[in-house]
Every structure is written in structure tokens, then in C-alpha cells.
C-alpha positions as CSV (number, residue, x, y, z in Angstrom):
1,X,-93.6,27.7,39.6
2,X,-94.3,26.4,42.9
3,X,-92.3,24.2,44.8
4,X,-93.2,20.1,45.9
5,X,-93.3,21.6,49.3
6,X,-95.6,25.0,48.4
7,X,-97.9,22.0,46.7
8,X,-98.4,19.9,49.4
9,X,-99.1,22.4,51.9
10,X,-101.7,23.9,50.0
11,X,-103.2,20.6,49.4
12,X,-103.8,20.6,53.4
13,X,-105.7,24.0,53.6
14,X,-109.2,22.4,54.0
15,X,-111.7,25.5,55.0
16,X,-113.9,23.2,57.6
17,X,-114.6,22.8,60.6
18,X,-116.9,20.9,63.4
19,X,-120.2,21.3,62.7
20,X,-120.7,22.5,66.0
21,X,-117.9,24.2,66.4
22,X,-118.2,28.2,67.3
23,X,-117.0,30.9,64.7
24,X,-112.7,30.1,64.9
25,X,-109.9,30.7,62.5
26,X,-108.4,27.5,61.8
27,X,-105.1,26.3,61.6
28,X,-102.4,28.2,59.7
29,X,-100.8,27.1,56.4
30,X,-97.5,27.9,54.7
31,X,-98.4,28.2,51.1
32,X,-95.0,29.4,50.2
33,X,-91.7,28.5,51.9
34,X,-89.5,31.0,53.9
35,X,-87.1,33.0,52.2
36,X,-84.2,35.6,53.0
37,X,-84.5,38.6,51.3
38,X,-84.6,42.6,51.4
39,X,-87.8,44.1,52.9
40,X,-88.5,45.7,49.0
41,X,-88.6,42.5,47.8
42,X,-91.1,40.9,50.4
43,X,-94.5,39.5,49.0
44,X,-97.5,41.1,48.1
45,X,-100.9,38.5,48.9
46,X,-104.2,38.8,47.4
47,X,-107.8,36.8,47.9
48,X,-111.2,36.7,46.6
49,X,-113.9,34.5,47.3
50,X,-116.7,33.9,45.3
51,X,-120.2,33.8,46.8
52,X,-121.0,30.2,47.1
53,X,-116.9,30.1,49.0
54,X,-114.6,29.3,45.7
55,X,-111.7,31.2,46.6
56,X,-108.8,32.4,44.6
57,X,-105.6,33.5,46.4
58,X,-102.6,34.8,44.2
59,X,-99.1,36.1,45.5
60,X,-95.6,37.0,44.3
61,X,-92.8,36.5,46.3
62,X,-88.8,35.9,46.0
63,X,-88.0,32.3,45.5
64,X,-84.2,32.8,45.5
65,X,-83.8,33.0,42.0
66,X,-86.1,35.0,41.2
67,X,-89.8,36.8,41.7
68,X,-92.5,34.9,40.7
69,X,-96.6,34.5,40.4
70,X,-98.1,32.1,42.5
71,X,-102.4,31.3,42.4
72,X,-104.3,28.6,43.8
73,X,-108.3,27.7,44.0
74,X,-110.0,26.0,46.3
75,X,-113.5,25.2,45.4
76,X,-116.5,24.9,48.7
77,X,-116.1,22.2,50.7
78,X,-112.6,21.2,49.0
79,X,-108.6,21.8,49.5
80,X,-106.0,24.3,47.5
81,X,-105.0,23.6,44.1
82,X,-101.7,25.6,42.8
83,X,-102.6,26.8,39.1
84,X,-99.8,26.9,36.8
85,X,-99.5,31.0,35.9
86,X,-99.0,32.4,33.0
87,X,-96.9,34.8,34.1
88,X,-93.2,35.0,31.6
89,X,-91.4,37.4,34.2
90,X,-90.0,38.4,37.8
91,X,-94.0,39.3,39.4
92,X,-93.7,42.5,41.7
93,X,-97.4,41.9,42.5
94,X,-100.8,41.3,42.0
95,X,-103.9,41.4,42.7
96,X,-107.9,39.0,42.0
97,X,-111.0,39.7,41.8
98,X,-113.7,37.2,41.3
99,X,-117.7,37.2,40.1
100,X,-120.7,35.5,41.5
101,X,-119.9,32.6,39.2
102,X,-116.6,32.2,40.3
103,X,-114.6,33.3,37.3
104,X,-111.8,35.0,38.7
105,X,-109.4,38.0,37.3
106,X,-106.0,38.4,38.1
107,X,-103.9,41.8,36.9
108,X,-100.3,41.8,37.8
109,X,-96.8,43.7,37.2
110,X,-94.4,41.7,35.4
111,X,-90.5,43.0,34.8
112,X,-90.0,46.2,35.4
113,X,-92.9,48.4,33.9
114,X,-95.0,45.8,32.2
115,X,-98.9,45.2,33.4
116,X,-100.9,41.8,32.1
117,X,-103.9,40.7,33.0
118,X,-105.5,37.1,32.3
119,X,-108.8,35.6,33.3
120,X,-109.5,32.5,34.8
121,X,-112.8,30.4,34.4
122,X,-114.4,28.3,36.9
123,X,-113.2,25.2,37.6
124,X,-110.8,25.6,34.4
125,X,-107.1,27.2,34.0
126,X,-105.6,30.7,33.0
127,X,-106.5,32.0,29.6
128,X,-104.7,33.8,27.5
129,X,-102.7,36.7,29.0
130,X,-103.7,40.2,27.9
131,X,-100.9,43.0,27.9
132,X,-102.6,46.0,29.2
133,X,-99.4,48.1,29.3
134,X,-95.4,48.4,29.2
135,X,-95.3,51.4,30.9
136,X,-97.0,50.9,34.1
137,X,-96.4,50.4,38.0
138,X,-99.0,49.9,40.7
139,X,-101.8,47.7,39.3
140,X,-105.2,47.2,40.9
141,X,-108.4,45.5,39.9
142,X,-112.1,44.8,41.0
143,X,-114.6,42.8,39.0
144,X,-118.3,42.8,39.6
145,X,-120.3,40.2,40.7
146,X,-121.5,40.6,36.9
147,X,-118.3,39.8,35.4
148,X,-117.4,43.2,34.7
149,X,-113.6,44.3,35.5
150,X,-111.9,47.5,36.0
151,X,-108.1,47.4,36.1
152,X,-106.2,50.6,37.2
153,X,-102.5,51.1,36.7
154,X,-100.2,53.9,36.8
155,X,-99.0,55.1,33.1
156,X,-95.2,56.0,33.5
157,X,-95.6,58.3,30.7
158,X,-98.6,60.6,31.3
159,X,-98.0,60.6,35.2
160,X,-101.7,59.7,35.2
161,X,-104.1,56.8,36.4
162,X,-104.8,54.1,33.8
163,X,-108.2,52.0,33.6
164,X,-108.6,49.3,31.3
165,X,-112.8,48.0,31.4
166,X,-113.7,45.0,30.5
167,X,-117.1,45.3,30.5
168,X,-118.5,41.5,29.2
169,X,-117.2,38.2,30.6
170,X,-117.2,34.5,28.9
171,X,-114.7,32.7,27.4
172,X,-111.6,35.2,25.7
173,X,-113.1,38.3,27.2
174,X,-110.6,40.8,27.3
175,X,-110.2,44.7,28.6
176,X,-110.1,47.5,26.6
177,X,-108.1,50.3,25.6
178,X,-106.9,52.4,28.4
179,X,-108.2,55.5,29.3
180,X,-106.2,58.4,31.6
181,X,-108.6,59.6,34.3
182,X,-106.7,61.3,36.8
183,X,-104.7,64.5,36.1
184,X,-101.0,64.6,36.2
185,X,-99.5,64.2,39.6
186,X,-95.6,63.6,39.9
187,X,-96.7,61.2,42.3
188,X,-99.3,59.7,43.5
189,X,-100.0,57.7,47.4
190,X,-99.9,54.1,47.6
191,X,-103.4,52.5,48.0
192,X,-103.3,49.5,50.5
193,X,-99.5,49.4,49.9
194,X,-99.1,48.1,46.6
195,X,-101.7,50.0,43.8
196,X,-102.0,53.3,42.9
197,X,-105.7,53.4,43.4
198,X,-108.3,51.9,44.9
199,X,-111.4,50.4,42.9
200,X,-115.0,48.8,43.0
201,X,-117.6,47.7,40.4
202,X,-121.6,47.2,41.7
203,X,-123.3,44.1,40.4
204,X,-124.6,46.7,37.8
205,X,-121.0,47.0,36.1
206,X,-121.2,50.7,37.1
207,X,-117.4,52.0,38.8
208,X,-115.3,54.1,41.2
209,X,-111.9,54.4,41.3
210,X,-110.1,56.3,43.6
211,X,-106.6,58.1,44.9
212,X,-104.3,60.7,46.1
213,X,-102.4,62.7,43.9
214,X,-100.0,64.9,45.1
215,X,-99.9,68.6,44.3
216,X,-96.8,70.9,44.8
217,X,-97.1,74.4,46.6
218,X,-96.9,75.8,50.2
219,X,-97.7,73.6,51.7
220,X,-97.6,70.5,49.6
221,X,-99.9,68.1,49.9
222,X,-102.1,65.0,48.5
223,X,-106.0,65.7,47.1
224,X,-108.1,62.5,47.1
225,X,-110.1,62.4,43.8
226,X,-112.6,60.1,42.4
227,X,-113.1,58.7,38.8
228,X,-117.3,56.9,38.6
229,X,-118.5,55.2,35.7
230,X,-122.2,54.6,34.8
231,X,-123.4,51.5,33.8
232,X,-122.3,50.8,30.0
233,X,-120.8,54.1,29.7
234,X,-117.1,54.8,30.0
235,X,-115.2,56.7,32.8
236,X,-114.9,60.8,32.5
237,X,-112.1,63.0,31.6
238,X,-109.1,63.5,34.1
239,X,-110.4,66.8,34.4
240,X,-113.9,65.4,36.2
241,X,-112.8,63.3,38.4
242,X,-114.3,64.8,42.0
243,X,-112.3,66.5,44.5
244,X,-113.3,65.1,47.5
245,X,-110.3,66.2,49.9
246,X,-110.0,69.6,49.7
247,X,-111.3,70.9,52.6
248,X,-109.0,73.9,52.6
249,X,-105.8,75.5,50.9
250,X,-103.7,73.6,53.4
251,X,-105.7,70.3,53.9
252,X,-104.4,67.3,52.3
253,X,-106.4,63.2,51.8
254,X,-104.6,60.3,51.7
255,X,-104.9,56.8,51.9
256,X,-108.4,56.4,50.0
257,X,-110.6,53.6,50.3
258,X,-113.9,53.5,48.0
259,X,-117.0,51.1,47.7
260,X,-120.4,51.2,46.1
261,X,-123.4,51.1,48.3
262,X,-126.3,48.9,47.3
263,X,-127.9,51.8,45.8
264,X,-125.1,52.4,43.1
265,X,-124.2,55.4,44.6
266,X,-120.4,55.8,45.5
267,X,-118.7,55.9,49.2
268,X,-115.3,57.0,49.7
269,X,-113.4,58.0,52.8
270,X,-109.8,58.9,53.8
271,X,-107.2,60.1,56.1
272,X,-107.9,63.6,56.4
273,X,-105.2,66.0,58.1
274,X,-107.1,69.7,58.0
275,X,-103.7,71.6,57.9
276,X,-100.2,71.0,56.9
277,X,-99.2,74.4,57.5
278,X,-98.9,74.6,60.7
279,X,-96.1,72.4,63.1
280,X,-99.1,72.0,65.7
281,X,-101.7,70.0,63.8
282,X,-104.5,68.9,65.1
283,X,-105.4,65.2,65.1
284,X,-106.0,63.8,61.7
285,X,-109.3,62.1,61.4
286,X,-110.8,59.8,58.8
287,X,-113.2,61.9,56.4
288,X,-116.2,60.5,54.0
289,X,-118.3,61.2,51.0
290,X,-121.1,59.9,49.2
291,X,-122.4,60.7,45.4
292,X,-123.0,62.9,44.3
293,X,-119.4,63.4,45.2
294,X,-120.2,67.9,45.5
295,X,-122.2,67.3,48.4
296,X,-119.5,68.5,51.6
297,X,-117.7,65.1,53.2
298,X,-118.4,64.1,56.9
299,X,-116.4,63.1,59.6
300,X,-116.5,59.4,59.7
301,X,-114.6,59.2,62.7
302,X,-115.4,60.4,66.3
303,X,-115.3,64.1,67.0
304,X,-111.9,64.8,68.5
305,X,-109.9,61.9,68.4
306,X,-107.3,60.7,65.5
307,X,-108.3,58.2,63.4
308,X,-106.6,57.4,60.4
309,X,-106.1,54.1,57.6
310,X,-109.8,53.6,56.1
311,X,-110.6,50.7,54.3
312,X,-114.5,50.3,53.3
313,X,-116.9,47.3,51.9
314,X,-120.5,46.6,51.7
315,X,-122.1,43.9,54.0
316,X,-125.9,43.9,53.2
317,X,-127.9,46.6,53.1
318,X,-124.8,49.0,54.3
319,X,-121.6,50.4,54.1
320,X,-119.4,49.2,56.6
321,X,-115.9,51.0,57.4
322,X,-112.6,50.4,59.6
323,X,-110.2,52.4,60.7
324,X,-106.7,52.8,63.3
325,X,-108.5,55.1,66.0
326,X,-106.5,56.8,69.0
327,X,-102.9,57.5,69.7
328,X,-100.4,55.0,71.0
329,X,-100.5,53.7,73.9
330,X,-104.4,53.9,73.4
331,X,-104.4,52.8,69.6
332,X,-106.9,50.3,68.7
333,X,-109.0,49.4,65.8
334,X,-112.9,50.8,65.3
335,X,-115.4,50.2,63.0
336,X,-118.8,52.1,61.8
337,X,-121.4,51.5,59.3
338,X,-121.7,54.5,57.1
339,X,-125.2,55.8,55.0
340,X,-128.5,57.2,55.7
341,X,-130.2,60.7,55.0
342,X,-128.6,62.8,55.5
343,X,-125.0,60.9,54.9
344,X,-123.1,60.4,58.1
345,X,-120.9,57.3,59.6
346,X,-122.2,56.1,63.5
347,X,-122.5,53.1,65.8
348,X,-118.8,53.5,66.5
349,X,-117.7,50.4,67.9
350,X,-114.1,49.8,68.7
351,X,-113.0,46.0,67.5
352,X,-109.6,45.2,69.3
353,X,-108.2,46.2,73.3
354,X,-107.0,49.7,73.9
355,X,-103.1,50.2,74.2
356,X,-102.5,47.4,71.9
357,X,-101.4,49.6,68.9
358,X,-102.8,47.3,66.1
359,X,-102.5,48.7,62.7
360,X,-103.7,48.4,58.7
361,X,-107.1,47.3,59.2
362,X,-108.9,46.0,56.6
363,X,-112.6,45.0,55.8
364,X,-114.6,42.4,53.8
365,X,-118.3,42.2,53.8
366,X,-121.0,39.2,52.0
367,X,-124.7,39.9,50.6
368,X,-126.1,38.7,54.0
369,X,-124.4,41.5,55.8
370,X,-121.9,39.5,57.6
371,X,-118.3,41.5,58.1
372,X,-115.0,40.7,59.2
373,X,-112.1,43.0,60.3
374,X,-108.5,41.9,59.9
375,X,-105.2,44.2,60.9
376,X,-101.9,43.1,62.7
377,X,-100.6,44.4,65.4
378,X,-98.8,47.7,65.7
379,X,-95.1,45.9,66.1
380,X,-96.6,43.0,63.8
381,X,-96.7,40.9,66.7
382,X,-99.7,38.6,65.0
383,X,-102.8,38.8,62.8
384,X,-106.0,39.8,64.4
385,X,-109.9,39.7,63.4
386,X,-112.9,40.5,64.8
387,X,-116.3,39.2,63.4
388,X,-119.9,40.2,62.8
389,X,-122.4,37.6,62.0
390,X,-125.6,39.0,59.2
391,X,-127.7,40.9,62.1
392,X,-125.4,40.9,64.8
393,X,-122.5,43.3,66.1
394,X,-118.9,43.0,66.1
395,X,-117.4,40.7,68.6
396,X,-114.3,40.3,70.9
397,X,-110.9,39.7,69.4
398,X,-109.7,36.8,67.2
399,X,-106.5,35.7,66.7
400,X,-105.4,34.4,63.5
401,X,-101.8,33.5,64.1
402,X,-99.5,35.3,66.4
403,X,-95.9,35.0,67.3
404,X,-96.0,33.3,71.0
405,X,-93.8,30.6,69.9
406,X,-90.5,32.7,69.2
407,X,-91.4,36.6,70.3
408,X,-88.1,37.7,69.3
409,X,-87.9,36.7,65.9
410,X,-91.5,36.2,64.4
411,X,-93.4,39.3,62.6
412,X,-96.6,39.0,60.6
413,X,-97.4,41.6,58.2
414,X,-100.0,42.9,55.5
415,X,-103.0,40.4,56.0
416,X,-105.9,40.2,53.2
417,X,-109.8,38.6,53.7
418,X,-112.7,38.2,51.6
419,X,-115.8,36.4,53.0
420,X,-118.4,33.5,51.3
421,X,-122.5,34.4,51.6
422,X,-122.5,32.5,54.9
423,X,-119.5,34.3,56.0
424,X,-117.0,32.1,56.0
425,X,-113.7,33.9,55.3
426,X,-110.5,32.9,53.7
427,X,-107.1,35.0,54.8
428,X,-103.5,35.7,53.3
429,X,-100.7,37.5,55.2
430,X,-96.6,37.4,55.4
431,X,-94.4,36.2,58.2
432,X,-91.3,37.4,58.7
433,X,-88.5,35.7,60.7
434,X,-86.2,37.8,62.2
435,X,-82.4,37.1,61.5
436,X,-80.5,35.8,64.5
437,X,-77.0,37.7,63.2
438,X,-76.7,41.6,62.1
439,X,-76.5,42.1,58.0
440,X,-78.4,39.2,57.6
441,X,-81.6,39.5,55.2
442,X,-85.1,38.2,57.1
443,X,-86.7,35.7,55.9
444,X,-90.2,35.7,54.4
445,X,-93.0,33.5,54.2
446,X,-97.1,33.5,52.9
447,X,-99.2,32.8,55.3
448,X,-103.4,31.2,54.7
449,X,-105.7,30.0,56.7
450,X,-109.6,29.7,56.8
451,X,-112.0,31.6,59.2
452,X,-115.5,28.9,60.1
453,X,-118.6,30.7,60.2
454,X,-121.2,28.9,60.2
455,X,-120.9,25.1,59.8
456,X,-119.0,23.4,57.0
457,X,-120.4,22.8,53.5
């Protein structure tokens, strides 16, 4: 439950702006109060925005006694409501998605292996919680601007990945059974940090999921594979899920990002090292693929230089992708659209300063083909954007929040965005303050604040 402080900050997160004034983040709210704890028990943020700008944020985070679940809603034009969860135990993390009506989804892990899932209509409260499993870790979810939900988990008995469908919304929709769809891996990469895969459903319902499981043997290493689901239909054996990695006995993907384009067909890319048998690699690059997931991937990034960290969404017409480009001290952050015939990933365009060393980008597109970047910086020194208006390019750097005021002790961490149709984005992250004596826990905080397009609603 939140706290009378947590409930009148979010009250003051109004997403608006001066008509007049020129695209800006605005200023930054604490939506949940600083607390010490371990770095394993910082929070996990989430955020989606509906298309006409409702916007659901969800969170978990140590209260001091305790983990818990923590949502809120703001609706266009208006402030951040806290909606009482109905979560029943400590919340590891979660994660929302949200359809063109603004009926949201949120899938979280509860206690030590449990996974629920409960809907939330517009406008209205939680329903009913829905148990999807009490053997899972990892959860992950994307819903359709249809309503249709896919919600992926990792099953601590099989070793494999989970997905529950729900494939109708309205009032009591649930998921489901569960279906495997990944072989067994005794382990499998963390997606984003937190889920064990990554997922997307097209306005069709039709689905991708995917990850990196890791496969023993000399060397070892981690295959990115890919679950798809037609319309209607349900998802494939674990046994046809699409080795897209495997580029070579000793090549190994990880970090998978995946997105429909808006021809239905599936995009995935990831961090591609061509050989870990070797002690002199060469750099690893970011790698992509398109359905029909056979064809042989491209490189998404340029020709020669290391690039690694993909995340992927559709702004328009397109396929947009980020990435961490370079070596430090010339590290930066670079961005490309990625389709066409034959399949390939161009107009390069690096987002942030050389030298900087920002890291963990991550991309959020709208129908009009607006597109934001997020990341923070390589020593977590702040939370950084950059922009593109429907029809424009990318432009300079945009600050969020940064640590000016105290250096020494303030780090920001893990940021999340989603965008409105007019591009008006909503952003989560964590803020860490430093302790001032040894063997002292830091202190954690969620971060929120709202990013101005275009002129208020």
C-alpha cells in the first residue's frame, strides 16, 4: 500500500506543459519514497501509455517491511492516481501492458515462485487476480492494441519458457493454460533485466516471444530463439521455435529484443559475439532478422565497430532500433530504422555525445511515427533522451534528471518510456543515493516524470 507521502506526490505529476512551449521533459516526481536496502532488492519500474495518453505505471520496491506492488493511472490531461493492488505478497516485479482503449494488464511475481496476473479496465479498478503459476520466476507481458495479452514466465520445473494467451478482452477475461515453448536450457539470459524473454502482440493478436538460452559445450554459449503465433492460432512446439543466433559453432546471442513490423511480420535483433573460442574476439556487434525467421540475419550495426544492448519498437510505417555503439571512452548511443527489401538496418544516427559512455538504451515508438530514446549514463550519472517528432530525425540530447545537485552520492538507474499518438511520453527510473559511511545499504527511490510533445491536451 502506498504511503500519504507516495499519494501526494503522485497527485502532482500533471503531464502538461506551455502551449508554446518546445519539446522538454518536465519536472521530476518521487512516486515512492527513498529507502536503504541491498542492490538485489532495488525496484523494478514499468509504463504503458495508451494511445489517446492514459498511462499506467506499476513498480515494486522495498518499503522497509517488506516488498510490495505499487500502480497508478493517470488519464490525458489529468494527474496520478495510486490504485489499490491486488497483490497478497512480497512483489519482486512486474510489468503492464495496455490496449488502444486503455484497459491495461499487469503480470507480476509474488513470494518466491508465484506468477499472477490481473486486468484493469479503463477508468475502473483491478479485477480479479488470475494465478498463472507457482513455479515461475521472470515474468514478462505485452498486450495488443486489440486487447489480446501474452504473458511469458519461466517454469522452474521444465527449465523452459512459459506463455499464458489471452486472446479476448472485456470484463473477467482471463489467460489460458500455459504452454512450454522454448526447449530446456539450465539457464536462460535476462531480458531488459528482469524477464526471461522478451514479447510483442500486433493489433492483429498475432505474437513473438523471444530469448537466449544457454547451451553447454566448448565453448558455451547462449542461442537467441524465437516463439511466433499466428492470429487465433496458438504458439508452436519448443522444438520450432527459430534459431536465429547461430551463426557458427562458437557464436553465441544474447540480450534479445523483438517487435512486429506493421506488416505482421516479426523483427528481432541481438548482441551478437561471432566467437567465444578465441581470447582475441572481435568486436561484438548487434545482429537482426526478419520472418520468415530462415532467411540469414544482418548486421544491424555499422561494419566494424562494437555495438551491443538492442531494444526495438515500431514508430509508423517502420521498425526503429537502439543500441550502446563504440567502446569507452567513445561509447555513445545510436539508433537506425530497420526494414525494406531486401532486409537490412541504415540511416545510422548516433543520439547522445561521444566519450560519454551512456548505457541500456531503450525505445518506444506511436502510430504517427514519433520515437523516443531513453538510457542513463554509463556511471548512472543521469537519465538521458533524445527525440524524433512523426517525419523528422532524432535530435540533440535531453536530459531527464541528472545528478548535478550532489555528484558524489546521486545515481539513476534502469529508466522505462512509452509514448501517446502525439508523442508525448511518460518515464519511470530509480535513484539511488549513495551512503555517506561504508557498510551502509543505499537508498532507493522511483523516479516519473512526463516528456511534452506537442502542446497539452
Amino acid at each position: 500500500m502506498l504511503t500519504r507521502l507516495a499519494l501526494a506526490l503522485l497527485a502532482t505529476l500533471v503531464l502538461a506543459a506551455p502551449a508554446a512551449a518546445a519539446p522538454a521533459w518536465l519536472p521530476t516526481v518521487e512516486l515512492a519514497p527513498e529507502v536503504a536496502t541491498t542492490s538485489d532488492d532495488a525496484p523494478t519500474t514499468s509504463v504503458a501509455v495508451a494511445p489517446d495518453g492514459t498511462a499506467v505505471v506499476a513498480w515494486t520496491r522495498q518499503t522497509g517491511s517488506g516488498r510490495v506492488l505499487a500502480v497508478a493511472r493517470r488519464a490525458p490531461g489529468g494527474t496520478f492516481s495510486a490504485i489499490p493492488t491486488p497483490a497478497a505478497g512480497a512483489a519482486r516485479s512486474a510489468e503492464v501492458g495496455i490496449d488502444a482503449d486503455g484497459d491495461a494488464t499487469v503480470v507480476w511475481h509474488e513470494g518466491l515462485t508465484t506468477i499472477r496476473a490481473a486486468r484493469l479496465p479503463a477508468g475502473g479498478s483491478f479485477e480479479s487476480p488470475q494465478t498463472l503459476s507457482t513455479n515461475g520466476r521472470y515474468p514478462a507481458v505485452a498486450v495488443g492494441p486489440g486487447g489480446t495479452a501474452v504473458a511469458v514466465y519461466l517454469d522452474l520445473i521444465t527449465q523452459q519458457v512459459a506463455a499464458h494467451i489471452r486472446a479476448t478482452d472485456g470484463s473477467g477475461a482471463t489467460f489460458a493454460n500455459p504452454a512450454v515453448i522454448s526447449p530446456v536450457a539450465s539457464s536462460f539470459s535476462a531480458v531488459h533485466g528482469v524477464g526471461v524473454a522478451d514479447v510483442a502482440v500486433a493489433p492483429d493478436g498475432r505474437a513473438a516471444v523471444a530469448w537466449a538460452r544457454y547451451q553447454s559445450g566448448a565453448p558455451s554459449r547462449y542461442i537467441v530463439e524465437v516463439a511466433e503465433r499466428a492470429p487465433g492460432a496458438a504458439f508452436g512446439l519448443p522444438a520450432d521455435a527459430a534459431d536465429v543466433s547461430d551463426e557458427g559453432p562458437n557464436a553465441s546471442g544474447t540480450e534479445p529484443a523483438v517487435t512486429i513490423d506493421p506488416q505482421g511480420r516479426t523483427v528481432v535483433a541481438w548482441t551478437h559475439d561471432a566467437d567465444l573460442s578465441t581470447e582475441t574476439e572481435g568486436p561484438v556487434t548487434v545482429h537482426a532478422a526478419r520472418s520468415p525467421l530462415a532467411n540469414a540475419p544482418v548486421v544491424a550495426s555499422r561494419d566494424g565497430v562494437a555495438a551491443a544492448s538492442p531494444d526495438l519498437a515500431v514508430a509508423g510505417g517502420e521498425v526503429v532500433a537502439t543500441w550502446v555503439a563504440g567502446a569507452n571512452p567513445a561509447r555513445r548511443i545510436e539508433a537506425a530504422s530497420c526494414g525494406g527489401d531486401p532486409f537490412d538496418c541504415t540511416g545510422h544516427a548516433f543520439v547522445s555525445p561521444e566519450g560519454n559512455g551512456d548505457t541500456r538504451p531503450i525505445i518506444a515508438g506511436n502510430a504517427a511515427g514519433a520515437a523516443m530514446v531513453a538510457w542513463h549514463g554509463f556511471n548512472s550519472e543521469g537519465i538521458s533522451s533524445a527525440f524524433r517528432p512523426a517525419g523528422g530525425s532524432f535530435g540533440g540530447t535531453l536530459a531527464a534528471e541528472s545528478n548535478a545537485a550532489d555528484p558524489t552520492r546521486l545515481r539513476f538507474t534502469g529508466p522505462v518510456i512509452a509514448l501517446d499518438d502525439e508523442g508525448n511520453a511518460t518515464a519511470l527510473w530509480s535513484q539511488i543515493r549513495l551512503p555517506l559511511a561504508p557498510a551502509v545499504d543505499n537508498a532507493y527511490s522511483v523516479r516519473g516524470a512526463g516528456f511534452d510533445a506537442v502542446a497539452p491536451r
